[in-house]
Structures are given as C-alpha cells and as structure tokens.
C-alpha positions in Angstrom: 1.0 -20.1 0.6 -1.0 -22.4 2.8 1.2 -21.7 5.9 0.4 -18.0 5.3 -3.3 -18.5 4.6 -3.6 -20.2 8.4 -2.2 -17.6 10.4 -5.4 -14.8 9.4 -8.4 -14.2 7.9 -9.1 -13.0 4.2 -11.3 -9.8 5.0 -13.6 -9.7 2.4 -14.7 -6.1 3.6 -10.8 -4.9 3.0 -11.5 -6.1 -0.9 -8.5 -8.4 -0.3 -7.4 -10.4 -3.0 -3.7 -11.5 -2.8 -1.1 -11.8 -5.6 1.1 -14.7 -4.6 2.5 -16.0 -8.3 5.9 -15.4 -7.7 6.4 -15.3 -11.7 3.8 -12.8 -12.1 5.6 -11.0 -9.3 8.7 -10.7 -10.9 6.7 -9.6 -14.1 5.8 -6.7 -12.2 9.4 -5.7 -10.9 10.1 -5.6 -14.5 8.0 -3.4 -15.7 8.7 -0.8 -12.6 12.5 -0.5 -13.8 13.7 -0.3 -10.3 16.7 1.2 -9.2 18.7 1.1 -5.8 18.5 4.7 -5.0 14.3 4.4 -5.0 12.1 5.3 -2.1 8.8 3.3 -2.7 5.7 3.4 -0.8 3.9 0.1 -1.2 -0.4 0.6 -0.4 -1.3 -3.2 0.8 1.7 -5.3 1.4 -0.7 -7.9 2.5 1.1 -10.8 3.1 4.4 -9.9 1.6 5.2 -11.2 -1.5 5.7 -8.1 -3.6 7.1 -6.6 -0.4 10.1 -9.3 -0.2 11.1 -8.9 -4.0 11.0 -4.9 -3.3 13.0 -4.5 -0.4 15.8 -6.3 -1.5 16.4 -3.7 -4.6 15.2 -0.7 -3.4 16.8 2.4 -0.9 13.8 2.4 0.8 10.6 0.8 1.3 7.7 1.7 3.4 5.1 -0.9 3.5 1.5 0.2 3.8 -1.3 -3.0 5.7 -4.0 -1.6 7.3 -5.3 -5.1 8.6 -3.4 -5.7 11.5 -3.1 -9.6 11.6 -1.4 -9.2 8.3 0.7 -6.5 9.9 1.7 -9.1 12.4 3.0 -11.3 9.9 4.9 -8.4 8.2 6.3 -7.7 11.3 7.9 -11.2 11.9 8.8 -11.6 8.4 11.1 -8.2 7.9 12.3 -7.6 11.0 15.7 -8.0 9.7 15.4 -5.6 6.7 16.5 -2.6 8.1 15.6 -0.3 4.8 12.1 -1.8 5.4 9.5 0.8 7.3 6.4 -1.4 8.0 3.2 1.0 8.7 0.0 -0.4 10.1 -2.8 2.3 9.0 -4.9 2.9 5.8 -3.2 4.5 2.8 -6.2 6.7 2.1 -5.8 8.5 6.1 -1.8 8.5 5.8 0.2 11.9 5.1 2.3 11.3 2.3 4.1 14.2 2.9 4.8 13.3 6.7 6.6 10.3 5.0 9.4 12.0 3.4 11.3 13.2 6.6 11.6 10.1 7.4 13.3 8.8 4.2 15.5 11.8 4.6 15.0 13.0 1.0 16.3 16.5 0.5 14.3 16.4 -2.7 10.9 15.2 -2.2 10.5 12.2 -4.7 8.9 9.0 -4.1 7.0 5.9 -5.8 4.1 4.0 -5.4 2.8 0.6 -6.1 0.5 -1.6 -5.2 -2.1 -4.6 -5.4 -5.2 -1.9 -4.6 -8.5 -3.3 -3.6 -10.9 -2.3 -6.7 -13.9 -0.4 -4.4 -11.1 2.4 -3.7 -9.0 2.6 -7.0 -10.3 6.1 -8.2 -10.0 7.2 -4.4 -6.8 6.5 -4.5 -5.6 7.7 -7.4 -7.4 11.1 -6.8 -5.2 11.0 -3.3 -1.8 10.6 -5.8 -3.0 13.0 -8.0 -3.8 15.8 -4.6 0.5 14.6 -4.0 1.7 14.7 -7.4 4.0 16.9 -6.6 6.1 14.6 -4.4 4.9 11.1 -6.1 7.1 10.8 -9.0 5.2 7.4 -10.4 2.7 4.9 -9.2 2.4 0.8 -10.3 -1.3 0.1 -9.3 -2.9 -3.2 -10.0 -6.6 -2.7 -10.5 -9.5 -4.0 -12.4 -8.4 -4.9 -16.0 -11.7 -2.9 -17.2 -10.8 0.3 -14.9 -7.4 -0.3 -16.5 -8.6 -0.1 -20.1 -11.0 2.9 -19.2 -8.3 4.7 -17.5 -5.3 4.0 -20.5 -8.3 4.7 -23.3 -7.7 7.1 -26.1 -9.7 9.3 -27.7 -11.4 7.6 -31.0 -12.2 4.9 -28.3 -15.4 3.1 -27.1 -14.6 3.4 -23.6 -12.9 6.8 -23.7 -14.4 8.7 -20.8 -14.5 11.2 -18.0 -12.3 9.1 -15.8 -9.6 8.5 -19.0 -9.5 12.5 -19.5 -9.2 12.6 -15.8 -6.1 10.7 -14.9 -4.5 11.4 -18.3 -4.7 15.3 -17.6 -2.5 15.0 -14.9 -0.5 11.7 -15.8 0.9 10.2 -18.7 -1.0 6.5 -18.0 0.2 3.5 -19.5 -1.1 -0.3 -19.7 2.2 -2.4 -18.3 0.8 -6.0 -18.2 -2.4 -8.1 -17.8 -2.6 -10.5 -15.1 -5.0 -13.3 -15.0 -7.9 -13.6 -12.1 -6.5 -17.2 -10.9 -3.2 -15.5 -9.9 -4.8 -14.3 -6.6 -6.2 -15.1 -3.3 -9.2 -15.4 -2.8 -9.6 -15.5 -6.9 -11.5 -12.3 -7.4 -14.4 -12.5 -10.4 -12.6 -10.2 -12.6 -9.0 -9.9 -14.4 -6.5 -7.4 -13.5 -4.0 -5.2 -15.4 -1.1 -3.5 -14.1 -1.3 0.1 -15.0 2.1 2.6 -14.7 1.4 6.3 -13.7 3.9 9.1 -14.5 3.5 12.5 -13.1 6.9 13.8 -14.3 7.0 12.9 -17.7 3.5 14.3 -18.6 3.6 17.3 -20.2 1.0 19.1 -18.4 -1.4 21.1 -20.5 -2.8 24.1 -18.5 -6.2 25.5 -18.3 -7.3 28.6 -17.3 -10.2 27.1 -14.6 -9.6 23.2 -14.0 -12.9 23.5 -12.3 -14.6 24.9 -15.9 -12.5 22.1 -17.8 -13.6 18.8 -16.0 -17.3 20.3 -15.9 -17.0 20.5 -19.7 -15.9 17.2 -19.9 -18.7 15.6 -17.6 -21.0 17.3 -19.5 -19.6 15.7 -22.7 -19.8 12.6 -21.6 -23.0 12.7 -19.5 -24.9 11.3 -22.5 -21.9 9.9 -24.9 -24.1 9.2 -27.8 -25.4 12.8 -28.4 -23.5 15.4 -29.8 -21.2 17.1 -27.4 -22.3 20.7 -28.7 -25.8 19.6 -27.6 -24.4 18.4 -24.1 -23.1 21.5 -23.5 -25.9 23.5 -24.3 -27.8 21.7 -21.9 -25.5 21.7 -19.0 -23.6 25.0 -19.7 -26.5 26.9 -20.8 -24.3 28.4 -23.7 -25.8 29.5 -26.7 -25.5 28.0 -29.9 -23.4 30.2 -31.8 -21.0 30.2 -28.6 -20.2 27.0 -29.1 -20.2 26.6 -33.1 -17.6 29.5 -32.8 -15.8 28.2 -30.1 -15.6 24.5 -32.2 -14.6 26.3 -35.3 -11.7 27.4 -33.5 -10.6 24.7 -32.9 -11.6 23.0 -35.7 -14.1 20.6 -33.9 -16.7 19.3 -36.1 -20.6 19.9 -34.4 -21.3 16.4 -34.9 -18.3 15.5 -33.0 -19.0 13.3 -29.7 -17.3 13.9 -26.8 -15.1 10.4 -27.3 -13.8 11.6 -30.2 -12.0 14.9 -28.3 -8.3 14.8 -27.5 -7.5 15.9 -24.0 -5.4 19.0 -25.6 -8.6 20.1 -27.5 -10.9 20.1 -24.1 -8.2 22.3 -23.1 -8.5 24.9 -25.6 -12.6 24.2 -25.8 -12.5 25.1 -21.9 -10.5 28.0 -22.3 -12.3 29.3 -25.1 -15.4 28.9 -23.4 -14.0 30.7 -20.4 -13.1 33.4 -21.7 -17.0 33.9 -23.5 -18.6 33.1 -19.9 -16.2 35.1 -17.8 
C-alpha cells in the first residue's frame, strides 16, 4: 500500500477513498457471484485492487479512472491482462452503450461495480437506471446510511423518496457492511455494499411515471403528516378524490406516506390519473 500511496496524490475533490483490505476485497467478489463469461464495467478502479481480483475471473473487464496519475499506474500494472480494457474518463460522461461493441456482445448485457465516491452516488445510479436496459446488475459501495435509505422498506423510519426510487426500477439488496478504517484516506462514515438487479425486478407499470414519482415526493415532502393531506396540498385534489381513490385500495387516511408499499403508489398514481386526466 505505501509504494502505491507515493506514486500520486489522493484528490480529495475526486471524493477518493480507497478500499485496499484485500479480505474485504474478496468479501465483495463473493457476494457478486462472478462467472467467467461476465463483462463488467468497473466505475473507479483507483489504484487496482478490486481491479486485479476481477480480471482474473471475469470475460471482460473495462476499468473506469478518471484521475490520470492513477490511470498511469493502471496502465503499468495490467498491461499484460489482455481481457483488461483500461479507460481514462469519468463514468458519469462515458456511453455505456458505445461500450458494448467493443466487448462484442451480440446480446447487450453487462455489470457494474464499484467503490463510488459518495457526492455522486444518486447521479450515478440515475445514469444505470437511464441504461437499465443493457446493465444487467450493479455492486456499488456507498455510504452505509445511503445504503440503508436506498434497501429501506416500507413500515420503515428511513423509507423514502430515494428507496421508492431505486426499488421501482430495481430489486436492491444490502450485500455487506464494510467498516470506515478499511480505506484510504479513512472517510468519516461506514460503507455498505449494496447489489442492484434490473432483471430480476418484476417491474410494476404505471400509467405516467412522471405522475407516480410526483405522488411520491409529495408524500414524503412532510413525512409526519398524513399523506392524503400532502397530496391535497401539492396535487390540488379534492378530498373526496383521494378518500375514494385510498378506499380502493384499501389505504387508511391516516396512513403516512412510509407506510405505502411501492405496488400501492402504483395503483394510488394510476387511480389518480385516471380522475385528473
């Protein structure tokens, strides 16, 4: 680790924290489940570690570093891994779908992981959600709170907008929690490994996604009120509207908006269309 740490700067404006515990590493491999016909896209290789225990069991890896003395290190250290694509540009400029020419996939179907830097985490994800058509699963380290917010069910404290949002489109799991001293620099928070399916989600359809996730940032705009209040107030619905439209669906109109299954925002947001429209 020390030889590495001499040869560039940590850039603290890159969010850079790197996860070197090689134990911890191989934690991580085993929750992915990888096989030798994967293509993998990794966002941050950094300084390699995750990289090296990748490459060696995968069909193909391309390894995303945006900071180029890192890159130069990559460079030197996989030169001889010819199933290795090295790519020195920032994961949240890069095609994805420019990508899959080159791993010469008849069917486009790829994965993602990464050690993502915390300040970007829902940028990113909304960039895998814009692809989920070709990204089959992501493995992102992020913040072990974002984690828990993001994996939170319904009945749940921390239940929220950003829960309803990734879990709409992907069934999200929590794989493994990973202490704070297992970086470099060690960051102030823990971290958690979260998985990200986009196949295996049944997807529940809406009539107007725009409609549904309006619905549910109105919910949630003030969690401790009522959500038939909330809605009121940002829908401009009338009362009986929404008493009708909860009896339906057999809502109770004391229910808060952390206490509404995803499927039920559904059916709320195509009820609700159907009166507004």
């Amino acid at each position: 680790m020390q030889k590495t740490e001499k040869k560039f700067r940590y850039k603290k404006r890159l969010g850079q924290n790197f996860l070197y515990q090689r134990n911890i590493i191989l934690q991580i491999i085993s929750k992915i489940n990888l096989s030798p016909d994967d293509i993998f896209l990794e966002i941050g290789a950094g300084s390699g570690y995750l990289t090296q225990e990748l490459a060696g069991k995968v069909k193909k890896l391309f390894a995303v570093e945006i900071d180029k003395e890192a890159f130069a290190i990559l460079e030197e250290k996989f030169k001889d891994k010819s199933n290795v694509q090295l790519i020195n540009a920032d994961f949240m400029e890069l095609d994805l779908r420019k990508i899959m020419p080159i791993a010469d996939c008849q069917m486009p179907n790829i994965k993602i992981v990464g050690n993502i830097p915390y300040y970007i985490t829902t940028p990113i994800i909304e960039k895998l959600i814009e692809n989920k058509d070709i990204v089959e699963k992501a493995y992102l380290t992020v913040q072990k709170e974002v984690a828990d917010r993001i994996t939170a069910k319904e009945g749940s404290k921390i239940y929220g907008s950003l829960s309803v949002f990734v879990q709409f489109y992907a069934d999200a799991r929590m794989l493994l929690k990973i202490n704070r001293g297992n970086f470099f620099p060690v960051p102030d928070v823990d971290s958690a490994l979260i998985g990200l399916d986009f196949k295996k989600k049944n997807s529940i359809q809406v009539k107007d996604e725009q409609l549904f996730f309006k619905i549910v940032h109105a919910g949630f705009s003030q969690r401790r009120k009522m959500l038939i209040k909330n809605l009121k107030r940002e829908l401009g619905t009338e009362n009986w509207e929404l008493e009708e439209a909860f009896k339906a669906i057999g809502i109770g109109e004391k229910a808060r908006a952390e206490d509404i299954s995803i499927l039920n925002f559904a059916k709320l947001s195509d009820i609700l269309y159907n009166k507004i429209y």
